[in-house]
N, C-alpha and C positions, 0 to 999 in steps of 0.2 A: 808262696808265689814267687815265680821266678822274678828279677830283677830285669827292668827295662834295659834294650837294648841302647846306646849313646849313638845317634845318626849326626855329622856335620855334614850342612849344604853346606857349597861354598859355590858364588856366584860375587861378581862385578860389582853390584848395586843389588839394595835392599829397601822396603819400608822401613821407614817412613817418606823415603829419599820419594822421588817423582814415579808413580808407578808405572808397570808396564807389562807384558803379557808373561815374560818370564819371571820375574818375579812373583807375579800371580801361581805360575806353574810352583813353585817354588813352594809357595806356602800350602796350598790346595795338596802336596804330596806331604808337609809337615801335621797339617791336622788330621789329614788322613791317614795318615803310618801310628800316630799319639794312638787311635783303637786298636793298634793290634801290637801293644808295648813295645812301641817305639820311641823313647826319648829324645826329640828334633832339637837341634840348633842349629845357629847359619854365622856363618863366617862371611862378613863382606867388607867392601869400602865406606866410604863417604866424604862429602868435601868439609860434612862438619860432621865430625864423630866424637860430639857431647852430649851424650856419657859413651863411654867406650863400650859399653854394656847396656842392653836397655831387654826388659820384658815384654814380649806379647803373648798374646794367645796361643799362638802355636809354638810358640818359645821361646827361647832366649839368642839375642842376637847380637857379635861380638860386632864391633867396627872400626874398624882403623883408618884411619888417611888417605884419601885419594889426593894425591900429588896433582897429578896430569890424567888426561883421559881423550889423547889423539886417538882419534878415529872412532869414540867409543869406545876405547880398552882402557878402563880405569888403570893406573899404575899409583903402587903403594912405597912406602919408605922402611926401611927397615926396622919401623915400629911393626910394621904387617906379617913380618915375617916370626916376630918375636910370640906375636899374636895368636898367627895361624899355628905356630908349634906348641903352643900351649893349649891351645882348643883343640887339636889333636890327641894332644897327649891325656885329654881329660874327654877322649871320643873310642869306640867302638869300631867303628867305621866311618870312612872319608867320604859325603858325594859330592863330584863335580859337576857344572854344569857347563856344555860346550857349547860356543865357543868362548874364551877368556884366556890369551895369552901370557896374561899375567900370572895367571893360576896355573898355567905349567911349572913357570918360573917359579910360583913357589913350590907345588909338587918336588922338580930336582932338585931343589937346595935343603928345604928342610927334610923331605925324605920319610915321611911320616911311616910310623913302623908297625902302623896299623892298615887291613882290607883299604885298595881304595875301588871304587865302583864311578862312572862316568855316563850322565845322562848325554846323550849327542840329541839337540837340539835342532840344528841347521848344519848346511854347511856352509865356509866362508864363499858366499857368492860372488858377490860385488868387487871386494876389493881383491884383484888380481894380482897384482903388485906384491901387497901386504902379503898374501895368501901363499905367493909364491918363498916368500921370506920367511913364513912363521912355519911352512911345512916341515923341517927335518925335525925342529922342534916338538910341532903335535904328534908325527908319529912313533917321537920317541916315548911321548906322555900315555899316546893310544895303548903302546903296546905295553905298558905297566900295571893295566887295569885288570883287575882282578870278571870285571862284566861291562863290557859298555852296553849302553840302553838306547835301541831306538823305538820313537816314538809311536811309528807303523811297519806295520810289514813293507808297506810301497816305499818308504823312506828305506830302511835297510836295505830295500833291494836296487833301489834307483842310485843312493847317493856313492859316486864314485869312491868316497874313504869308507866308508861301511860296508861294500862288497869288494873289497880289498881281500881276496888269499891269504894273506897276514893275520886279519884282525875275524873275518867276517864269522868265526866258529866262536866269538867271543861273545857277540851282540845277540842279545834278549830283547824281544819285544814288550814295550812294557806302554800301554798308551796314558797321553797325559789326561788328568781327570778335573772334578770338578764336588767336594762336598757339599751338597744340595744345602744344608744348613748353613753355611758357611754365607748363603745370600742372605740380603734383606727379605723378612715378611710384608714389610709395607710397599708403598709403589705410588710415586709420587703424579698425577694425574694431572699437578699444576704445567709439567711439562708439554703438554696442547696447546695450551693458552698460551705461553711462552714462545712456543715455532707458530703461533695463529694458527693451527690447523683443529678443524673438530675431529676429537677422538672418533664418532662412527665412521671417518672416511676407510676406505682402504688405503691400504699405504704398505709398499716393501721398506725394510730397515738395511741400511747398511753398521755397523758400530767394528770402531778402532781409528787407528791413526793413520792418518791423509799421507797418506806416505808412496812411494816412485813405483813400490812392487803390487799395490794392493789392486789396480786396474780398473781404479774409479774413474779413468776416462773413456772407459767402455762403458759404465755406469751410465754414465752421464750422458753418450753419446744412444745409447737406448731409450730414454726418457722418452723422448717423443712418441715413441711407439707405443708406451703400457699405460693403460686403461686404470693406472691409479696414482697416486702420489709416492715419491722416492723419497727416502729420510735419511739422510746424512750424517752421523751422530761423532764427531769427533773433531781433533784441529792435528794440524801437522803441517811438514812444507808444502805437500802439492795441494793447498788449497786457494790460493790466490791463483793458480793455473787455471783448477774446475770450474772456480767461477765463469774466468773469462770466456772457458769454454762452453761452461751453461750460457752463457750471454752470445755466443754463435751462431748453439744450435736453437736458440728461441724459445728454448723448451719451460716449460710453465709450472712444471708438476713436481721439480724438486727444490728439496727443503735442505738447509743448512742448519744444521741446530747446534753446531758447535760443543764445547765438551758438554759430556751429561754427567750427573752424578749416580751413585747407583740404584738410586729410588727412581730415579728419573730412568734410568734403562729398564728395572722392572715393569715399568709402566707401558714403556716400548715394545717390548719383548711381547707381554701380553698381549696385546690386542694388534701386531704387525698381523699381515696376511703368509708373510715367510722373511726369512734371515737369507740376503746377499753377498756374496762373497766373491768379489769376482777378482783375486789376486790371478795375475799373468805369469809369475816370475816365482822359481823353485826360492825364492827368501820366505815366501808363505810355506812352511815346513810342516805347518800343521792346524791350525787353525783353530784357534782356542774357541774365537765365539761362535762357531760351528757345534760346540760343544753344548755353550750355552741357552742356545737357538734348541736343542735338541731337548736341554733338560727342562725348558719350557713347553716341549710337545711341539714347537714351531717346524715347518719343513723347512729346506737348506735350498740353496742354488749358490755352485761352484764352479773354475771351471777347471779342467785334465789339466795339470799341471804336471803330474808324474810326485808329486809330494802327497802327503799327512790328509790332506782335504778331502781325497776323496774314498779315504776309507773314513773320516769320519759321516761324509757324506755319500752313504752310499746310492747309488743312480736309481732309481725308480723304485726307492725304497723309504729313506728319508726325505730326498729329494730330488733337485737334476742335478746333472754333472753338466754343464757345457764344454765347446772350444774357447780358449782364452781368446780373450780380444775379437770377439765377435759381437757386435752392438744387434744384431737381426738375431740370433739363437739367443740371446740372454732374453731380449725383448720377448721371444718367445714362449720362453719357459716362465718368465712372468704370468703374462697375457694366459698361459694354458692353466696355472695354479688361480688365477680370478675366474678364469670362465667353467674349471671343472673343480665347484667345492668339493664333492667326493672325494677325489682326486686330493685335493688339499690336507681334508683331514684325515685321510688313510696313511699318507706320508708323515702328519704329523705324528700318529699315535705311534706310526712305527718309529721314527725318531727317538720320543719316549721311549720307548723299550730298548733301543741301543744305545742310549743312553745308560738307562739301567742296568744293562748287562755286560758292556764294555767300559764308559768311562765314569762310572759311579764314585763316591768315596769309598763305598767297599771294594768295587773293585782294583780302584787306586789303592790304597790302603794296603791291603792284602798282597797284592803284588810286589809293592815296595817293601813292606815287612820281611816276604817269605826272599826276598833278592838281600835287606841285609844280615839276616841270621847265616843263608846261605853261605855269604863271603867272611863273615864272623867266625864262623864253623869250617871254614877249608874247603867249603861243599863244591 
């Protein structure tokens, strides 16, 4: 039997630290590559990195020191660098995940003289400034990669660094996935009683974090119009805004349920009527729980963003696509998913099935496998 191949993630932050969707990404491609002999570790920060070394399930994960972490770019101390050339040098191949400034910085210095490969994530949206400072640097990092990876074909072709003349005959489409196994069996039912609502209602779900890009004040500002109850499942900064905006528009029907645990989202998932997602702004690069909404059979409503969403969500397939920021078409595509169950569950099963065919652990797996034998190999 041939010998596993040695894969380092390297990203920012890690579990056990505060979780988050890339992370999540992170490990979902670690259990998933482990079936098709891939030996996963992850190189990352943390503010407390005791034991420098720690075990999990998908593998083993080294951590070093976060110093500082302006703007969300963790930065490490020259223990990290000591770190990261050691976990290279005891690696196969390198993976990146973008964006992480910091991790160029280690890229150029220690130089690692093994494949490196780079998942592109997003691109730097928001911070312009930053963005415009840290560019000579990224596309020095871009163009060292042996395959950058993006997440959807619409992402590759939209985001203005991945269809760069330069880079753009580099980038593989590899989409992010999800090990069915990998969820909970159980499914915590107490969470009804918890937000007061009875489980038979109908009710659309939104799940993640309250955050400037996700266009929960579209959400919110639709309420009034649909014919069932809204479920809110997360906390972050824009939630003291939603409120006060729920308190405006008078609207009656939605629910704040604040964080959930993941029994507590099984439960959701299950018996919602569909998975909302009404990010306005290209920082929604891809949409994780779009995925998960799907590997539950659930339909999607998203809206054209020009990002990841809406090839996970595809329009009158899995579910609808809307225009961002329109409170009357989202309301809409609600309203059409309660009043035509047909309709509902025909989306739903197809959802299923693109789930199974595009974002599976096999098909994760398999992908990430056959990309780093590839770069292992010279290929």
């Amino acid at each position: 039997m041939n010998a596993k191949l040695r894969a380092l993630q390297v990203y920012r932050t890690y579990f056990p630290d505060p979780p988050g969707g890339l992370q999540e990404a992170i490990r979902q491609i670690a259990i998933a590559s482990s079936g098709f002999g891939v030996q996963p570790r992850i190189f990352t920060l943390s503010p407390n990195p005791e034991p420098a070394t720690i075990s999990r399930p998908e593998g083993e994960v080294t951590r070093a020191r976060s110093w500082a972490a302006p703007a969300s770019c963790d930065l490490g101390g020259l223990a990290a660098f000591r770190q990261f050339a050691l976990a290279c040098s005891q690696s196969d191949v390198v993976h990146y995940q973008f964006p992480w400034p910091f991790e160029d910085v280690l890229h150029a210095l220690v130089r690692p003289r093994i494949p490196a490969v780079m998942t592109y994530q997003s691109d730097v949206v928001r911070q312009k400034f930053f963005g415009a400072m840290y560019a000579p640097l990224m596309w020095r990092t871009l163009k060292t990669m042996r395959v950058i990876v993006a997440t959807s074909p619409a992402y590759a072709r939209t985001s203005p660094v991945l269809s760069h003349p330069s880079i753009r005959d580099n980038v593989r489409v590899i989409p992010n996935g999800i090990v069915e196994e990998s969820y909970s069996k159980e499914a915590d039912d107490g969470v009804f009683d918890r937000i007061k609502m009875d489980r038979s209602e109908a009710y659309f779900l939104f799940i993640g974090v309250l955050r400037y890009y996700k266009g929960l004040h579209t959400l919110v500002q639709a309420a009034q119009r649909v014919g069932a109850k809204i479920v809110i499942a997360g906390s972050g900064p824009e939630e003291p805004a939603l409120k006060e905006l729920l308190l405006q528009t008078g609207a009656k029907n939605v629910i704040f349920a604040g964080q959930i645990t993941e029994v507590e989202k099984v439960a959701l998932l299950r018996s919602c009527q569909a998975l909302v997602l009404p990010s306005h702004l290209r920082s929604e690069a891809f949409g994780m729980v779009l995925v998960e909404a799907a590997m539950f059979g659930k339909p999607q409503i998203s809206c054209e963003i020009g990002t990841g969403t809406s090839f996970v969500n595809l329009h009158e397939e899995s579910g609808i696509v809307v225009k961002p920021e329109s409170p009357d078409e989202l309301a809409q595509a609600m309203n059409l998913l309660l009043r035509e169950t047909a309709t509902k569950e025909k989306m739903g099963l197809a959802a299923r099935a693109r789930y199974e065919r595009l974002f599976s652990g096999n098909a994760l797996g398999k992908a990430y496998a056959d990309l780093y034998r590839d770069v292992a190999e010279g290929l």
